[in-house]
Structures are given as C-alpha cells and as structure tokens.
PDB file with SEQRES, HELIX, SHEET and CRYST1 records, atoms N, CA, C and O in Angstrom:
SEQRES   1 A   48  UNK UNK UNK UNK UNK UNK UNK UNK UNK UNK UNK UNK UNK          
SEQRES   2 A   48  UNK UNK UNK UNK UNK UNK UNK UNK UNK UNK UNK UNK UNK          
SEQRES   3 A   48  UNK UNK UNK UNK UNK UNK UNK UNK UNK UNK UNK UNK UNK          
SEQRES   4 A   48  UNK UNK UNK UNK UNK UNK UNK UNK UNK                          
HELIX    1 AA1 UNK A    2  UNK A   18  1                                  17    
HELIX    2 AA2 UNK A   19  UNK A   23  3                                   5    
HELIX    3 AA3 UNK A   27  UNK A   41  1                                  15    
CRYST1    1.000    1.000    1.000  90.00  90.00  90.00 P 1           1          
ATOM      1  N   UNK A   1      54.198  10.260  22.565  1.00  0.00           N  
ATOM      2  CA  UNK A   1      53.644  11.602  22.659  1.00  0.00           C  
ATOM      3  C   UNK A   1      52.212  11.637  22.128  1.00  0.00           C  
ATOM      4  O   UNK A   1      51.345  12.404  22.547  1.00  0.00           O  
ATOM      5  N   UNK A   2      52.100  10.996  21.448  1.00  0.00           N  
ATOM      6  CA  UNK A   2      50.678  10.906  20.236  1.00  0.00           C  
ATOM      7  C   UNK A   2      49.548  10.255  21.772  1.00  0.00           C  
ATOM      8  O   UNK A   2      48.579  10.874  22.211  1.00  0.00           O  
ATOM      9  N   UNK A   3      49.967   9.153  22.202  1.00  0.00           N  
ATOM     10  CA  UNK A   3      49.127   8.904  23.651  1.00  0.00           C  
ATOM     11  C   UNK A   3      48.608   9.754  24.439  1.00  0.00           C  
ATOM     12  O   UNK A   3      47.482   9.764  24.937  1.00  0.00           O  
ATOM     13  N   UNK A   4      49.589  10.582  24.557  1.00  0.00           N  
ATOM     14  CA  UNK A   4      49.077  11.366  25.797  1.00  0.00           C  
ATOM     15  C   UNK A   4      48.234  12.655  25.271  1.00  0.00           C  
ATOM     16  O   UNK A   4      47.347  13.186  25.939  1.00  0.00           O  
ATOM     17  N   UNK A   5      48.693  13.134  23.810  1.00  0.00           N  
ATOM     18  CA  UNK A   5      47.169  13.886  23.632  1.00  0.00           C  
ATOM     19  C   UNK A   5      46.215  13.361  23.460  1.00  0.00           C  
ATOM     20  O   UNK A   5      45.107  13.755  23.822  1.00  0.00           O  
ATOM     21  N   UNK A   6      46.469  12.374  22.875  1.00  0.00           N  
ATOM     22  CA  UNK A   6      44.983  11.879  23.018  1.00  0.00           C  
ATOM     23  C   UNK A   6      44.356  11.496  24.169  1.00  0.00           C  
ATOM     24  O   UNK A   6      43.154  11.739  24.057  1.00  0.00           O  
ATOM     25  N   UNK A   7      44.522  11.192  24.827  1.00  0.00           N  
ATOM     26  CA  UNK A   7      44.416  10.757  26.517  1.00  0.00           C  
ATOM     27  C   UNK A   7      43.596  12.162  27.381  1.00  0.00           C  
ATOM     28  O   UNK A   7      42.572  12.269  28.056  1.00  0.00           O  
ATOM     29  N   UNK A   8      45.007  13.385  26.785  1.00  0.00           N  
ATOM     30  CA  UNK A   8      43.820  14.993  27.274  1.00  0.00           C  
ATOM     31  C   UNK A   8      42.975  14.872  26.705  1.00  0.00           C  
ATOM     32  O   UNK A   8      41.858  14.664  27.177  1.00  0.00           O  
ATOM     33  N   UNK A   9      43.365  15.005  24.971  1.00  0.00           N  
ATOM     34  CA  UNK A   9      41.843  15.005  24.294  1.00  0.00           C  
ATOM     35  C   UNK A   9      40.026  14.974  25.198  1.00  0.00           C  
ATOM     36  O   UNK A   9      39.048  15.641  25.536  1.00  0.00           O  
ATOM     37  N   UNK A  10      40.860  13.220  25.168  1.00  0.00           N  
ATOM     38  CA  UNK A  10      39.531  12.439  25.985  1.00  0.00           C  
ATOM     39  C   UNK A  10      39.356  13.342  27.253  1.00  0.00           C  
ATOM     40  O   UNK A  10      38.485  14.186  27.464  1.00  0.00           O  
ATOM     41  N   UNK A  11      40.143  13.048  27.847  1.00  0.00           N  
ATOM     42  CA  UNK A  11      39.787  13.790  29.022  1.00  0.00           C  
ATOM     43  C   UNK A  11      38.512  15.147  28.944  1.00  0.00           C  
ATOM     44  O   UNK A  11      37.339  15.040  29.302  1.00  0.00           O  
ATOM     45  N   UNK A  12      39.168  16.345  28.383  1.00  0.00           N  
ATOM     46  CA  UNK A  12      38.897  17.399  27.986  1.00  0.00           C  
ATOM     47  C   UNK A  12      37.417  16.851  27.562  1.00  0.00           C  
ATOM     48  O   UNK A  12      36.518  17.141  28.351  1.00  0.00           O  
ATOM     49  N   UNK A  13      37.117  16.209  26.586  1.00  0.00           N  
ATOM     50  CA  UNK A  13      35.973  15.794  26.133  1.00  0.00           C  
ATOM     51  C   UNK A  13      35.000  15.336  27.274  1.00  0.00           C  
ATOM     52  O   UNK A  13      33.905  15.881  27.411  1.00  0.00           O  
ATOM     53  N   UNK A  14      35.360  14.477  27.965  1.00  0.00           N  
ATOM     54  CA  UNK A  14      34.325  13.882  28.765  1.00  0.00           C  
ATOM     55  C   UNK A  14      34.292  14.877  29.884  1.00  0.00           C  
ATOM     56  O   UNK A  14      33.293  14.798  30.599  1.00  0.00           O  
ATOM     57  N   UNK A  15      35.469  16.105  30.288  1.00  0.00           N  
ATOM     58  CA  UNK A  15      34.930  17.257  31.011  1.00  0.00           C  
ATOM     59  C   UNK A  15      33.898  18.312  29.919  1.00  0.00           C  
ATOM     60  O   UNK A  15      32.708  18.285  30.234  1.00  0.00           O  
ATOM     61  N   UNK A  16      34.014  18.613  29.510  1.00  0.00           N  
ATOM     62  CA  UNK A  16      32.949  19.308  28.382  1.00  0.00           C  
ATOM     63  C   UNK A  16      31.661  18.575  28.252  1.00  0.00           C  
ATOM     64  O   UNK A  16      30.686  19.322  28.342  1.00  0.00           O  
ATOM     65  N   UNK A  17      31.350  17.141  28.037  1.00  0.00           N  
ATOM     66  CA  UNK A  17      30.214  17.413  27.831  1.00  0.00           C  
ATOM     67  C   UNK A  17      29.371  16.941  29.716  1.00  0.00           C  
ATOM     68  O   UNK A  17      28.155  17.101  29.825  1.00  0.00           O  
ATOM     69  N   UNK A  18      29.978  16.546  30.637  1.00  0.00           N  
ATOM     70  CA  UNK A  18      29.774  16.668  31.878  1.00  0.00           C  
ATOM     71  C   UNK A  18      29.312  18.008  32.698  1.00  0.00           C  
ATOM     72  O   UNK A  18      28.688  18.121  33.753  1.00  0.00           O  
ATOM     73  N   UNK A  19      29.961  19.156  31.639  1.00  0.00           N  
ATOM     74  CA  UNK A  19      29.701  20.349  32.161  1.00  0.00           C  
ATOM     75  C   UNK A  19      28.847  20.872  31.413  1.00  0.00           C  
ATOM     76  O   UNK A  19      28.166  21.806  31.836  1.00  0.00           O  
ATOM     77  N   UNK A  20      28.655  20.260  29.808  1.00  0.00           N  
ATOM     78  CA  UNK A  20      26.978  20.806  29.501  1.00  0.00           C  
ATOM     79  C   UNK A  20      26.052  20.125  30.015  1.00  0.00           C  
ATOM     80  O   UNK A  20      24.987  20.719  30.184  1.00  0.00           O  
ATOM     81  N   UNK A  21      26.117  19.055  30.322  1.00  0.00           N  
ATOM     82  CA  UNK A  21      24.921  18.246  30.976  1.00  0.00           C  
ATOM     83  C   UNK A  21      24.355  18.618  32.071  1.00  0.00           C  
ATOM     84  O   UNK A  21      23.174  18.938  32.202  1.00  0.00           O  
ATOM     85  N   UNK A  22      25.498  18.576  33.200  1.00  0.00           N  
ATOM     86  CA  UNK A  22      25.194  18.703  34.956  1.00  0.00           C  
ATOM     87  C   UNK A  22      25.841  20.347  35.366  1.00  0.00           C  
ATOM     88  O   UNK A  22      25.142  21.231  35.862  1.00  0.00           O  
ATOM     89  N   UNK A  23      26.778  20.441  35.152  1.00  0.00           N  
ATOM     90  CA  UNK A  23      26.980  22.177  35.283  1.00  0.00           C  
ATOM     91  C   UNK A  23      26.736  23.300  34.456  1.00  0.00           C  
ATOM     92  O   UNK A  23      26.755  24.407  34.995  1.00  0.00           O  
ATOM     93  N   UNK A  24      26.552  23.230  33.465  1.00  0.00           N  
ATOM     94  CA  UNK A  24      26.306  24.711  32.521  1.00  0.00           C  
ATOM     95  C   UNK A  24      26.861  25.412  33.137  1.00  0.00           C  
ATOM     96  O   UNK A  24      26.375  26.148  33.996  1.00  0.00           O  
ATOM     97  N   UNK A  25      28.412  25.297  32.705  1.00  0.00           N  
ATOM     98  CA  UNK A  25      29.107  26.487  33.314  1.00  0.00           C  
ATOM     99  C   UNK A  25      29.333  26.776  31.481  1.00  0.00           C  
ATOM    100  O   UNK A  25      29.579  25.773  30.811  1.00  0.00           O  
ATOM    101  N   UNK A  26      29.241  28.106  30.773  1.00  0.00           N  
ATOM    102  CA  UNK A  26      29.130  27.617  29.654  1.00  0.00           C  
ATOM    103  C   UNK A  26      30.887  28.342  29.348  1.00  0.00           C  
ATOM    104  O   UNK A  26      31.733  27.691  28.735  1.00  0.00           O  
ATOM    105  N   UNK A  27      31.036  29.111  29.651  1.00  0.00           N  
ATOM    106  CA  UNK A  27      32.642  29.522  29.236  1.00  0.00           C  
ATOM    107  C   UNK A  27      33.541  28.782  29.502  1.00  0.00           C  
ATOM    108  O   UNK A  27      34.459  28.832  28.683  1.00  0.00           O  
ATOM    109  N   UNK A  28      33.683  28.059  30.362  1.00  0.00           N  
ATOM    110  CA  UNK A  28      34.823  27.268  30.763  1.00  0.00           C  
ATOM    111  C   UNK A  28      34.775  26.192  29.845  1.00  0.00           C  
ATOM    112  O   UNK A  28      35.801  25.730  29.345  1.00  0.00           O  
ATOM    113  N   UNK A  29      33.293  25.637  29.519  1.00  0.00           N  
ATOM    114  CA  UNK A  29      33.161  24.160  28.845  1.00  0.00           C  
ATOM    115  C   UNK A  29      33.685  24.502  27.379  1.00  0.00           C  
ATOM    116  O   UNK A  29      34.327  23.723  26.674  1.00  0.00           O  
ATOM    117  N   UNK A  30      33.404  25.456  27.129  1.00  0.00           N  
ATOM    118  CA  UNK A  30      33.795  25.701  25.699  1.00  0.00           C  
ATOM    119  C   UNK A  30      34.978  25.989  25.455  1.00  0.00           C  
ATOM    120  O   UNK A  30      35.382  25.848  24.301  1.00  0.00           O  
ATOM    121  N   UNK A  31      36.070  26.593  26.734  1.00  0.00           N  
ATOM    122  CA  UNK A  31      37.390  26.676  26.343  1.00  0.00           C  
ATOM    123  C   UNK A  31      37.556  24.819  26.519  1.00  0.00           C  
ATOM    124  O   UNK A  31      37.855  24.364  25.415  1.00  0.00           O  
ATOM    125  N   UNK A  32      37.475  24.048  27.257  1.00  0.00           N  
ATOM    126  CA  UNK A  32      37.736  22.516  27.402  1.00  0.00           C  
ATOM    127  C   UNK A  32      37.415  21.871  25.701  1.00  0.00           C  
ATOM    128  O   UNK A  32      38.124  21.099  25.055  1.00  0.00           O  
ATOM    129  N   UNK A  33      35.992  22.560  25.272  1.00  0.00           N  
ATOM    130  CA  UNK A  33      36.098  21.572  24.093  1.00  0.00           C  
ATOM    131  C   UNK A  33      37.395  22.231  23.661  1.00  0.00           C  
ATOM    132  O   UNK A  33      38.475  21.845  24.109  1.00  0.00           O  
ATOM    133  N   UNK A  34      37.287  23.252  22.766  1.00  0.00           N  
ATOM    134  CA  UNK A  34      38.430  23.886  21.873  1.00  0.00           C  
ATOM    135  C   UNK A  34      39.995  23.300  21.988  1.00  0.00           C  
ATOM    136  O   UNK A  34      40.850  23.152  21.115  1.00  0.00           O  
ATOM    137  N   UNK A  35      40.013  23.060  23.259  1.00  0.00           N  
ATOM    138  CA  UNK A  35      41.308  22.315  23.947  1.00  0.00           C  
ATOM    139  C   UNK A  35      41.309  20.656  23.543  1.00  0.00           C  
ATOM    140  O   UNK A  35      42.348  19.997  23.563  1.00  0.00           O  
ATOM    141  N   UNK A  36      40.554  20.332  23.332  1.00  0.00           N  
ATOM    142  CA  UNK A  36      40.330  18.574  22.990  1.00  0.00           C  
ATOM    143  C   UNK A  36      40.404  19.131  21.700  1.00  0.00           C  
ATOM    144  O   UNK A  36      41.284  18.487  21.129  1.00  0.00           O  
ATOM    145  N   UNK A  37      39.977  19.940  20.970  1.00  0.00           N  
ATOM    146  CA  UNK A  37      39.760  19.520  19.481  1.00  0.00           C  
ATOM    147  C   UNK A  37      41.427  20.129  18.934  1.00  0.00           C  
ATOM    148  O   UNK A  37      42.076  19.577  18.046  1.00  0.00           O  
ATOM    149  N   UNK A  38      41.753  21.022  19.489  1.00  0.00           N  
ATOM    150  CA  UNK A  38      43.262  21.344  19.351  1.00  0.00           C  
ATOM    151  C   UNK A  38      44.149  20.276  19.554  1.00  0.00           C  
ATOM    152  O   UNK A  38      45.124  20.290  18.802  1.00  0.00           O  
ATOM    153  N   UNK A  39      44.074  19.216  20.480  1.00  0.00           N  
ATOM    154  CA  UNK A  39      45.030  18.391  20.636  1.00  0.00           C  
ATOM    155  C   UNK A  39      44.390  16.958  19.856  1.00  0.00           C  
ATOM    156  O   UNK A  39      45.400  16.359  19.485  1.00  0.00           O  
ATOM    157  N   UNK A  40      43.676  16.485  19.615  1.00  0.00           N  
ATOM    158  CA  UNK A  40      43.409  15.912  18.375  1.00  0.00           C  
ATOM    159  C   UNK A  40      43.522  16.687  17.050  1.00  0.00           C  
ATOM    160  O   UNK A  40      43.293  15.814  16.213  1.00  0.00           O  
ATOM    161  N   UNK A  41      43.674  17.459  16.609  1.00  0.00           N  
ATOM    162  CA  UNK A  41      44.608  18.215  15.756  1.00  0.00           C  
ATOM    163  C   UNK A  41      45.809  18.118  15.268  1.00  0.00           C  
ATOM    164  O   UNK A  41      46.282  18.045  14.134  1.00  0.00           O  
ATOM    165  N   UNK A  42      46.369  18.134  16.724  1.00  0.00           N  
ATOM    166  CA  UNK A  42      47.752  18.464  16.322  1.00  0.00           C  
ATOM    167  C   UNK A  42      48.105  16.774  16.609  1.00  0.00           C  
ATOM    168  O   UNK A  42      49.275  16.402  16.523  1.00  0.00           O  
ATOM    169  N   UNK A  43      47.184  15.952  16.898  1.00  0.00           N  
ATOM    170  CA  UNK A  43      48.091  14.565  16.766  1.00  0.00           C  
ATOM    171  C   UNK A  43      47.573  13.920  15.735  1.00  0.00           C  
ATOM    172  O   UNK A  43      47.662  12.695  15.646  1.00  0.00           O  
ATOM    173  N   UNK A  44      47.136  14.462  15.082  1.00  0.00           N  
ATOM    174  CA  UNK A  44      46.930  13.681  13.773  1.00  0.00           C  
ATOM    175  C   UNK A  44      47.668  14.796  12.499  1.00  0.00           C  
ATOM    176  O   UNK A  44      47.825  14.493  11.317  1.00  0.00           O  
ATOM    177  N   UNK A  45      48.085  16.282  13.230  1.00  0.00           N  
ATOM    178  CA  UNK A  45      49.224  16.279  12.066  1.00  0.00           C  
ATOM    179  C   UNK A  45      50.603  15.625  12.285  1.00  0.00           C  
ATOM    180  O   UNK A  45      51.402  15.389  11.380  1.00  0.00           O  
ATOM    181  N   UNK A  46      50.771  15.385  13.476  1.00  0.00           N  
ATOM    182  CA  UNK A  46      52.314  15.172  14.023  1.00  0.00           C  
ATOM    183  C   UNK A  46      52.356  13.544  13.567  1.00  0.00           C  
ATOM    184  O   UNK A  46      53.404  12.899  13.515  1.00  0.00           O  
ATOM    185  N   UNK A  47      50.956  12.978  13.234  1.00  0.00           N  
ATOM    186  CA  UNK A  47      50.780  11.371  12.719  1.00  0.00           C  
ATOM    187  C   UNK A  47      51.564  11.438  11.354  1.00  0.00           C  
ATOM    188  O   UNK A  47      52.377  10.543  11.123  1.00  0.00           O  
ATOM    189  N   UNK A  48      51.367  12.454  10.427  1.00  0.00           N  
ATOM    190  CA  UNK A  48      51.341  12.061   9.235  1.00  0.00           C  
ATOM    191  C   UNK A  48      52.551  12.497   8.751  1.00  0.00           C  
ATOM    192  O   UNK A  48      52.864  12.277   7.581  1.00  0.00           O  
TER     193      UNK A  48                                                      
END                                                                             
C-alpha cells in the first residue's frame, strides 16, 4: 500500500510542476500539489 502512494504522490508531483511550467492552469495545479503532499503524509504516518 505504502507503493502505491507514493507512486500518486510522484505522479501528482510531476503533474503540478508540468502545469506550472507549460500550462498555468493555476487551480487545478494546486489542488494536484496538496494531493501529493497528502499522500506522502499519510505514508509516512501509516510507516511508523
């Protein structure tokens, strides 16, 4: 389970900063980060 958030995480991440770079779409990118940083969150509490 710990894989696969991290896996969105990444994901999520490399859509966020793709969309500050080349799209500036700015609402959407910022719900994507919040979403990566939530699921690296919660897999490093579910680690410990």
């Amino acid at each position: 389970m710990r894989s696969i958030l991290y896996i969105i995480a990444v994901i999520l991440v490399i859509g966020w900063l793709l969309g500050v770079f080349v799209y500036s779409v700015k609402g959407i990118i910022h719900v994507l980060l919040v979403l990566a940083i939530i699921s690296l969150l919660l897999g490093l509490i579910r680690r410990v």
